[in-house]
C-alpha positions in Angstrom: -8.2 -1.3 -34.9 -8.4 0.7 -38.2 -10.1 -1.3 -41.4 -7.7 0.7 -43.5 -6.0 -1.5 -46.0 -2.4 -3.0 -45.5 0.3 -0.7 -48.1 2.8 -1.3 -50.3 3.5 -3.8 -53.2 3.6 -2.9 -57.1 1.3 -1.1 -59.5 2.0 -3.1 -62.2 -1.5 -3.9 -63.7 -2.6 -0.1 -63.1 -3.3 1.5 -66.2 -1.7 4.9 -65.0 -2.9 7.3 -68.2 -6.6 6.8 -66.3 -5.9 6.8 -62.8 -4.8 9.5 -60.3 -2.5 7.7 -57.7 -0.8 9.6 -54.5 1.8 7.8 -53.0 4.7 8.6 -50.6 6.3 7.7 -47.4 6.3 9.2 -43.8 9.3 10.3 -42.2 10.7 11.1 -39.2 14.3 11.6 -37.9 16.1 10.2 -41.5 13.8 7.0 -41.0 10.7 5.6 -42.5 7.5 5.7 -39.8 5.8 2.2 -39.7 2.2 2.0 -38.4 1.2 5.8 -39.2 -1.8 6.7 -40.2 -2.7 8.9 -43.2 -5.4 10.5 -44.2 -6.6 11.9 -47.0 -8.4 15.3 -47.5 -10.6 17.3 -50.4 -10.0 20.9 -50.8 -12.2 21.7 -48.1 -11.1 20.0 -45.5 -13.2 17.2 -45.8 -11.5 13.5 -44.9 -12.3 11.4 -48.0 -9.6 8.0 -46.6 -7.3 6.6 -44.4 -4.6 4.0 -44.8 -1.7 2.7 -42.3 1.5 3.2 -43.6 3.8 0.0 -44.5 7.2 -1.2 -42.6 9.1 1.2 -45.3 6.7 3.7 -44.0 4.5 4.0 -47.0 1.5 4.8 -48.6 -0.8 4.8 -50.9 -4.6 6.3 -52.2 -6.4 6.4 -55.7 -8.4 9.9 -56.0 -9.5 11.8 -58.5 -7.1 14.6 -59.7 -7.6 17.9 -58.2 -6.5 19.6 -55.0 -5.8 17.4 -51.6 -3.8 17.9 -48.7 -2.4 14.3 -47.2 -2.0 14.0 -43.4 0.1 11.7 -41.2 -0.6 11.3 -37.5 1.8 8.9 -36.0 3.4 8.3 -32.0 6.2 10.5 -33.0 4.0 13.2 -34.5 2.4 14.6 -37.2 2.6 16.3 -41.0 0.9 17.1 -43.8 1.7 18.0 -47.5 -0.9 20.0 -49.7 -0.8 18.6 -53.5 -2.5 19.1 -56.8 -2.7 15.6 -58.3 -2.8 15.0 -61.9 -3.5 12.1 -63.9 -0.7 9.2 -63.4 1.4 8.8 -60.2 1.9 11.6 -57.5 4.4 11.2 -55.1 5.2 13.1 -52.2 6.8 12.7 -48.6 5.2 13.6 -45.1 8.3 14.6 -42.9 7.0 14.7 -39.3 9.7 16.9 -37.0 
């Protein structure tokens, strides 16, 4: 079993002018992926976290802002997306095929 933490719920409380959050959900076939896992990589490759996606197939990591590339891995497949976060929320979407 992974230790990664459960996802979801609100970021009210999060003081988003000071923190770099990347968030998004994991698709596949027009529906959101439960039970995924995504990971989270620097700009070198190197795997820095990992978190199981929610029911709605989300996710959810606090980084610092720069260059990362966010991979899903999942029964029905895998994706990635390649982002450069900034300062306040990020969102993207992993679409596995």
């Amino acid at each position: 079993m992974c230790g990664a933490p459960k996802q979801g719920g609100s970021l009210a409380g999060i003081d988003l002018s000071t923190q770099t959050v990347i968030q998004g959900a994991v698709w596949h076939d027009g529906a959101p992926v439960a039970g995924a896992y995504v990971r989270l990589l620097d700009s070198t490759d190197e795997f820095t976290a990992e978190v199981v996606t929610s029911p709605e197939g989300e996710f959810r990591f606090f980084a610092a802002p720069g260059a990362w590339k966010v991979r899903s891995l999942a029964a029905v497949g895998k994706g990635e997306r390649v982002l450069d976060a900034e300062v306040g929320l990020n969102e993207t979407t992993i679409v596995i095929d």
